[in-house]
C-alpha positions in Angstrom: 35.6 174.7 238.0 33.5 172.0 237.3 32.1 171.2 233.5 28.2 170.6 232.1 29.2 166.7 233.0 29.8 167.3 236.8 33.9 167.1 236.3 36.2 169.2 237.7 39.0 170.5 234.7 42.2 172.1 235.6 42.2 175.5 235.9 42.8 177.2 232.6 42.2 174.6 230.1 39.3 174.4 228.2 38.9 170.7 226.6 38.0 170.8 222.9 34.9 170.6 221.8 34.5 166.9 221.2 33.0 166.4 217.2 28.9 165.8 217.2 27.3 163.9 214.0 28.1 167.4 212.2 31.1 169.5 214.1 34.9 169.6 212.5 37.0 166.4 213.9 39.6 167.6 216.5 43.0 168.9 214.7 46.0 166.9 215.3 48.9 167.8 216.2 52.1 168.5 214.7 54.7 165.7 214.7 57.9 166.7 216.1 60.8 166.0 213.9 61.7 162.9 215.6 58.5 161.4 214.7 59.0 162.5 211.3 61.6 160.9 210.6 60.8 157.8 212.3 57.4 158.1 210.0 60.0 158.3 207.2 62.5 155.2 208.1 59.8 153.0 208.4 57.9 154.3 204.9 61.5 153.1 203.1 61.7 150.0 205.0 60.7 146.7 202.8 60.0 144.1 204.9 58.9 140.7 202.8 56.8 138.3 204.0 58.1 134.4 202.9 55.5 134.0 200.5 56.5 137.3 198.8 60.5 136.0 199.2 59.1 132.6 197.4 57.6 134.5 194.6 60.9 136.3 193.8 62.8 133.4 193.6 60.2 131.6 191.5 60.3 134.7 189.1 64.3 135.3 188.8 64.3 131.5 188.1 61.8 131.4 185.5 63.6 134.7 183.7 66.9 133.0 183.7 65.5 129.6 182.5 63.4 131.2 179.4 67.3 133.0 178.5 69.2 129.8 178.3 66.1 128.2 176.5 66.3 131.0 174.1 69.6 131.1 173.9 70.0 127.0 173.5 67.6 127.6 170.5 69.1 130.1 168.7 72.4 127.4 169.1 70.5 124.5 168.3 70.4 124.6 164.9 74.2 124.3 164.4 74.9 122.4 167.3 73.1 119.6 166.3 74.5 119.6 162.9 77.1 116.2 162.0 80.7 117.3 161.1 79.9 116.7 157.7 76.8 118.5 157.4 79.0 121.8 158.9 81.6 121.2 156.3 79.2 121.1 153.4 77.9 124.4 154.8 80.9 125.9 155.0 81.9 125.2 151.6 78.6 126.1 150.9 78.8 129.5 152.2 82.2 130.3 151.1 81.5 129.2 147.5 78.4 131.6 147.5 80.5 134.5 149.0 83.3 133.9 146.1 80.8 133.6 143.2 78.7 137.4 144.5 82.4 138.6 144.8 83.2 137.6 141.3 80.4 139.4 140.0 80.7 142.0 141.7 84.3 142.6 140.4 82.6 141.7 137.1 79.9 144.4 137.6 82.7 147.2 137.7 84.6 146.3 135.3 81.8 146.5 133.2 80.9 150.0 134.6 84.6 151.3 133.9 83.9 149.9 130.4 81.2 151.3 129.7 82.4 154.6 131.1 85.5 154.5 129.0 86.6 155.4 125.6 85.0 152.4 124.5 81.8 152.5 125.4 79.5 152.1 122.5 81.2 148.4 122.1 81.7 147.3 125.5 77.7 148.2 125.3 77.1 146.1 122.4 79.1 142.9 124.1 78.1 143.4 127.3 74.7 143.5 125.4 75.4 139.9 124.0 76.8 138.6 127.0 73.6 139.5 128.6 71.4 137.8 125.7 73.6 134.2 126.1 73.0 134.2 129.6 69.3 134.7 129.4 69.3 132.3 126.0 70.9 129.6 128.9 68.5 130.4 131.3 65.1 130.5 129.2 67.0 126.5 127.8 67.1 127.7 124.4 70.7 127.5 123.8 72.9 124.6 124.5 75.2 125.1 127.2 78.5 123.4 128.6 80.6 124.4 131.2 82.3 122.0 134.8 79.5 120.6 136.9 78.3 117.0 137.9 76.6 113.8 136.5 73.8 112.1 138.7 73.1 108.6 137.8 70.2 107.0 139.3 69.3 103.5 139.4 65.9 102.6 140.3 65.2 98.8 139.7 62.4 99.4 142.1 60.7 101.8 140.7 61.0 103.9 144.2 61.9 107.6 142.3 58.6 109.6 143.2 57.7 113.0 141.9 58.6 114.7 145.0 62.0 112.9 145.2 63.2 114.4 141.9 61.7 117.9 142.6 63.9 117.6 146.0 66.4 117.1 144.0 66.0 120.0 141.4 65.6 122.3 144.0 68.4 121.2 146.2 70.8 122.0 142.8 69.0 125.2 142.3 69.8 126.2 145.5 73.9 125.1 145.0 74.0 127.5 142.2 73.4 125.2 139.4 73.2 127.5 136.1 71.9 124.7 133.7 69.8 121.5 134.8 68.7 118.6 132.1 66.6 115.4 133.5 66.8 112.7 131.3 66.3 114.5 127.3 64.4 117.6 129.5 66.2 120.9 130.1 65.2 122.3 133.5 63.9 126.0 133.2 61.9 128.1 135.4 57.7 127.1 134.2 59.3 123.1 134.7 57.0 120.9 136.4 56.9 117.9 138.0 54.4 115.5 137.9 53.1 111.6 137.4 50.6 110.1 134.6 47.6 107.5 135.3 50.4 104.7 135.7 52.6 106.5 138.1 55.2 107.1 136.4 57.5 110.2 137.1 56.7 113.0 134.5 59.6 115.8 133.7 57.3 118.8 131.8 54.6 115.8 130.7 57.4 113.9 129.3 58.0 110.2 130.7 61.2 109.7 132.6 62.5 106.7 132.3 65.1 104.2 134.5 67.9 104.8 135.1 67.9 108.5 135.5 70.0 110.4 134.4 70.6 114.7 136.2 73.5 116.8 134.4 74.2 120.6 135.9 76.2 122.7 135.3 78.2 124.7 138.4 81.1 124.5 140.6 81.2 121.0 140.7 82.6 120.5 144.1 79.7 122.4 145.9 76.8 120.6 143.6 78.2 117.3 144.9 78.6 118.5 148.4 74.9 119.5 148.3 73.6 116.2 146.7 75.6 114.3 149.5 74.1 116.4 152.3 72.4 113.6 155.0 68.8 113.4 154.7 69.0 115.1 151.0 68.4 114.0 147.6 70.4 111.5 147.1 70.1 110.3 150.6 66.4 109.9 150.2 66.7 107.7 147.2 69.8 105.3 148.9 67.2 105.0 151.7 64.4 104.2 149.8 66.5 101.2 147.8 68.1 103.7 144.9 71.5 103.6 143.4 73.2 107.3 143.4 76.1 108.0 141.7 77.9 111.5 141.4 80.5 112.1 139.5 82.3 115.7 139.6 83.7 117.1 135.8 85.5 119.8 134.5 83.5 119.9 131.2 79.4 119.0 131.0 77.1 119.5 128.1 73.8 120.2 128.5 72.4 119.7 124.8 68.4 119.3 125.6 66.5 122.4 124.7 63.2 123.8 125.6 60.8 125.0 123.6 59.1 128.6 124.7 55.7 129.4 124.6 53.7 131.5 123.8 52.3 133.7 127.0 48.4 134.0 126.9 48.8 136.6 129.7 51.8 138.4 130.7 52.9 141.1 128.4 55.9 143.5 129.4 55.3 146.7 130.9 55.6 149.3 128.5 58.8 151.7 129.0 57.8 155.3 130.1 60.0 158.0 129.3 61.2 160.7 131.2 60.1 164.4 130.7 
């Protein structure tokens, strides 16, 4: 039986129409299930090219290099520390755990006090206890008690402003209670500063040579903290200075401060509860 084209077709099949500009495309056919799951083995088959391979390699390097940097950072800043400098923290550290331990043992007891029998008078001394401690800390009150002496020796004239604020702040920081410059006692509105000759200024006063830093602490961890490398006292020794600490069981602190008056602040007034 021969077709429109002239060709013979076997005998009873009919070819599909073949698709024009508008008719259907022809329908495939099923895959058998072998061709399946061929189709499917090679789906889950990953095979790289090298520059792919390269890339991995370059990426898994570059993760495990950024965690030893981080990791050799977060070390660093112990590691690099002198033996010395380690110790001085240590002390550091320990002596600022025992001292919040002490007050916390402190706070208690003064709980149970005031929860006892007792408690209108433990109120009234723990009331007064509370006063001389702020009395100390506003300067007003003399004050004695173990700490150091720092004297300074400055033949140069090398002591700057910034040098003796170090150093205030280096003592604040090692738990000092009570700090007096010179005839200046140390509170929290002190400033530092220098006058038209350059000469170092404690709260406008003049400081003169030698100088001479009394606070009042545990004396062993004020010293450790003034001879910490690249401190205080090591500043001044570099610059030409003459530091001498000397650790005491009994310090006086006799300067006083004088308040002032505030122009601005004024207390919150107390609300009371419904």
């Amino acid at each position: 039986m021969a077709d429109e084209t002239g060709t013979d077709s076997p005998a009873g099949e009919q070819e599909e129409p073949r698709p024009g500009r508008f008719g259907r495309r022809r329908r495939r056919s099923a895959p058998t299930r072998e061709e399946a799951r061929r189709r499917l083995l090679s789906f889950g088959r990953f095979n790289p090219t090298r520059g792919q391979l390269v890339a991995a390699v370059l990426t898994a390097a570059l993760g495990v290099a950024l965690v030893a940097q981080a990791r050799v950072t977060e070390e660093a800043g112990l590691q690099q520390l002198r033996e010395t400098e380690l110790v001085a923290l240590l002390d550091d550290v320990t002596s600022r755990a025992e001292s919040l331990g002490s007050e916390v043992r402190q706070l208690e007891s003064d709980r149970e006090r005031l929860l006892g029998d007792e408690g209108d008078e433990a109120a009234a001394q723990a009331a007064q206890e509370r006063l001389e401690a702020y009395q100390i800390l506003a300067g007003t009150v003399p004050a004695q008690g173990p700490g150091i002496s720092i004297l300074v020796a400055d033949r140069g004239s090398v002591v700057t402003q910034t040098m003796l604020l170090d150093g205030i702040q280096e003592l604040r920081d090692a738990g000092a209670e009570a700090i007096q410059v010179g005839t200046v006692r140390v509170v929290a509105s002190t400033f530092v500063s220098t006058d038209e000759q350059g000469q170092v200024l404690l709260d406008a006063q003049v400081l003169g040579a030698p100088y001479t830093i009394k606070a009042i602490g545990d004396p062993h961890t004020l010293a450790g903290a003034m001879a910490i490398p690249g401190g205080f006292s090591d500043a001044l020794r570099g610059a030409g200075a003459t530091v001498t600490v000397v650790e005491a069981d009994t310090v006086v602190i006799d300067a006083l401060h004088e308040p002032i008056e505030h122009r601005y602040a004024r207390p919150v007034p107390s609300t009371q509860a419904p």
